[in-house]
C-alpha positions in Angstrom: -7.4 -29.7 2.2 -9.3 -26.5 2.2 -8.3 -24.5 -0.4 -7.5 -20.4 0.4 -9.4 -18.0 -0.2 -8.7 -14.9 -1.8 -9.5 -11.1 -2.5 -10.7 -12.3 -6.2 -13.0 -14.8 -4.2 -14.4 -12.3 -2.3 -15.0 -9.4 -5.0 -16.6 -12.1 -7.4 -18.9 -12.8 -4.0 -19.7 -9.5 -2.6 -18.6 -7.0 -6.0 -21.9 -6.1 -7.4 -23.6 -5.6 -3.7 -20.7 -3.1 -2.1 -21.3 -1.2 -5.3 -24.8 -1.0 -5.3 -24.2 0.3 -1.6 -21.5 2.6 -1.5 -21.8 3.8 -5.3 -17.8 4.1 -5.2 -16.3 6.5 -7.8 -15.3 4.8 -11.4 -11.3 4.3 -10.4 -12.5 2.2 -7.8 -14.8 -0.1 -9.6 -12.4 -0.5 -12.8 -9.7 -1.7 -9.4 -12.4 -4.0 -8.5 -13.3 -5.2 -12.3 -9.5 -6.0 -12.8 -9.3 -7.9 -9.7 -12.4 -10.2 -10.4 -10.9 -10.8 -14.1 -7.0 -11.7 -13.4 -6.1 -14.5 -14.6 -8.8 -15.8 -16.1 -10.4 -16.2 -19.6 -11.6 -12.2 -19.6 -8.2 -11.0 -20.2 -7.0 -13.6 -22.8 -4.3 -16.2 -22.7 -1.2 -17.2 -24.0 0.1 -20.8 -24.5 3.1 -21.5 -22.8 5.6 -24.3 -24.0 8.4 -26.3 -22.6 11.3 -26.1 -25.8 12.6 -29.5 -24.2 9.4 -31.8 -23.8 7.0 -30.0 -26.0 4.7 -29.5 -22.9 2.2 -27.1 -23.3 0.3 -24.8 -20.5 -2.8 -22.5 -20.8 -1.6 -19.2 -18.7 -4.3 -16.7 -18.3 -3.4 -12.8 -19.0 -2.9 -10.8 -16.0 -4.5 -8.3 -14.8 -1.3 -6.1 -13.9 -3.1 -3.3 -12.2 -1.2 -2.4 -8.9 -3.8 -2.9 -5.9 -4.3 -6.6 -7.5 -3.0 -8.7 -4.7 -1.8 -11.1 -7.7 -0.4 -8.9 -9.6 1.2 -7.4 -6.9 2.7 -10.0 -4.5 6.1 -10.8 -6.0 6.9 -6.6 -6.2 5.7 -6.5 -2.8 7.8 -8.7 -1.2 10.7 -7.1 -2.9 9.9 -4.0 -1.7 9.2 -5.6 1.9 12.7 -7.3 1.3 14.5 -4.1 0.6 13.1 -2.1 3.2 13.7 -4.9 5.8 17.6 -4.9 4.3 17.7 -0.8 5.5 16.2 -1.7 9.2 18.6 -1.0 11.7 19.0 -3.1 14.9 17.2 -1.1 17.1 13.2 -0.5 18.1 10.8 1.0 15.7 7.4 2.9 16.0 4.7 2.7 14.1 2.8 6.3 13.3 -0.3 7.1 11.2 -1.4 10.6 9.9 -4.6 10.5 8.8 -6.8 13.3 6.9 -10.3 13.9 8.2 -13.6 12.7 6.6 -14.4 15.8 6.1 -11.4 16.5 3.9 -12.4 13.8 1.5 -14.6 15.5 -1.2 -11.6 18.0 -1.1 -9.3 15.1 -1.7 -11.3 13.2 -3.9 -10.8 16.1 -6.5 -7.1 17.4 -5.8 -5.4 14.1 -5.0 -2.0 15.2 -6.0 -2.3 18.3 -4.2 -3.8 16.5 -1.0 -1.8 13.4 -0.7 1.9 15.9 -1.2 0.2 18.2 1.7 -0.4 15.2 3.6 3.3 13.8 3.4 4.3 17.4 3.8 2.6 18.2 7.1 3.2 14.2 8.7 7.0 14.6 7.9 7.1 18.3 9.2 5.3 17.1 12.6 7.6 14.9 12.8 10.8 16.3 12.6 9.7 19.8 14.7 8.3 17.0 17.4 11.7 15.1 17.3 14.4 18.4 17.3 12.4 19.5 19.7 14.9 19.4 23.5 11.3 19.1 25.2 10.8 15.5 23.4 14.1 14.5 21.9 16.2 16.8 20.5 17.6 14.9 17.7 17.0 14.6 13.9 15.4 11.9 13.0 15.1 9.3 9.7 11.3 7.7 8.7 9.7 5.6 5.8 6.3 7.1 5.0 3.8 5.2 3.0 0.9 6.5 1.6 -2.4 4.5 2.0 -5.5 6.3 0.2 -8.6 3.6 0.8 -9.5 2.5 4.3 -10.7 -1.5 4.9 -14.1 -1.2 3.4 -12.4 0.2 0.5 -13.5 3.7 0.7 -11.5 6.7 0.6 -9.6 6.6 3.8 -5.8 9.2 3.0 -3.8 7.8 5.7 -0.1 7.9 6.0 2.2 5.1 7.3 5.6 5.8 8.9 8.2 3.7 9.9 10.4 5.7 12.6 13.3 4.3 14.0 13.4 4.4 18.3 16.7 6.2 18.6 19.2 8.5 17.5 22.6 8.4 16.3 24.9 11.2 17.3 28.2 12.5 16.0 30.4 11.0 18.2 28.8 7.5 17.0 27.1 7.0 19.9 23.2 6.0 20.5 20.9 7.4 22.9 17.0 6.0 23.9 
């Protein structure tokens, strides 16, 4: 059987090489460091014991830093859980706001500021595009997720929203 592989693999791999190239800032490289150590000997270990048998079990320390897959996975799929529980039954699209490149310096120093403009000015599109007779005329409801490093890990502020496909009006009844 082949055995997965996974982000830890491939930042043990290919770690020391992207930073050499891309020289990414320090929060980035401690997110990287934290990946490559979870769960093993790095961070420590405790002993875990069964009280009935006695059995004992090395368990390596976690890393518990949020972008580590995982860390991560069992929150995730809660949150994934939960959000699927909200859906309603009806068609979604999938939108994405994203700042330009040459915003990022900008961002890189002001990420509070930044990121709150950027949910700021997707959710305001949004709802003057959707109450808007020309387009829909309706209000509408969205999830927005903020994403803030793009596939090759560099800084990459995009948003992710959810929007639902219809509307609901007063009278209870839906309309495409």
């Amino acid at each position: 059987m082949v055995e997965a592989i996974e982000a830890q693999d491939i930042f043990r791999e290919f770690a020391d090489e992207y930073i050499s190239k891309y020289n990414p800032p320090l929060h980035v490289c401690k997110v990287i460091s934290a990946i490559i150590n979870c769960r093993t000997a790095a961070l420590g270990a405790h002993i875990d014991t069964c009280t009935k048998c006695d059995f004992q079990r090395i368990s390596y320390n976690s890393c518990r830093n949020r972008h580590c897959p995982k860390c991560q996975a069992l929150a995730k799929e809660k949150w994934i859980s939960a959000r699927q529980a909200e859906l309603l039954p009806v068609p979604y699209f999938h939108v994405v706001f994203t700042l330009p490149a040459e915003l990022d310096i900008i961002t890189m120093h002001n990420q509070s500021m930044m990121y709150n403009l950027l949910f700021k000015a997707s959710a305001e599109t949004l709802k003057e595009l959707a109450t808007d007779p020309k387009y829909l005329g309706a209000d509408i409801g969205f999830i927005s997720i903020l994403h803030t490093w793009g596939q090759t890990l560099t800084l990459h502020p995009h948003i992710h929203m959810i929007v639902p496909g219809v509307q609901i009006h007063l009278a209870g009844t839906e309309k495409n």
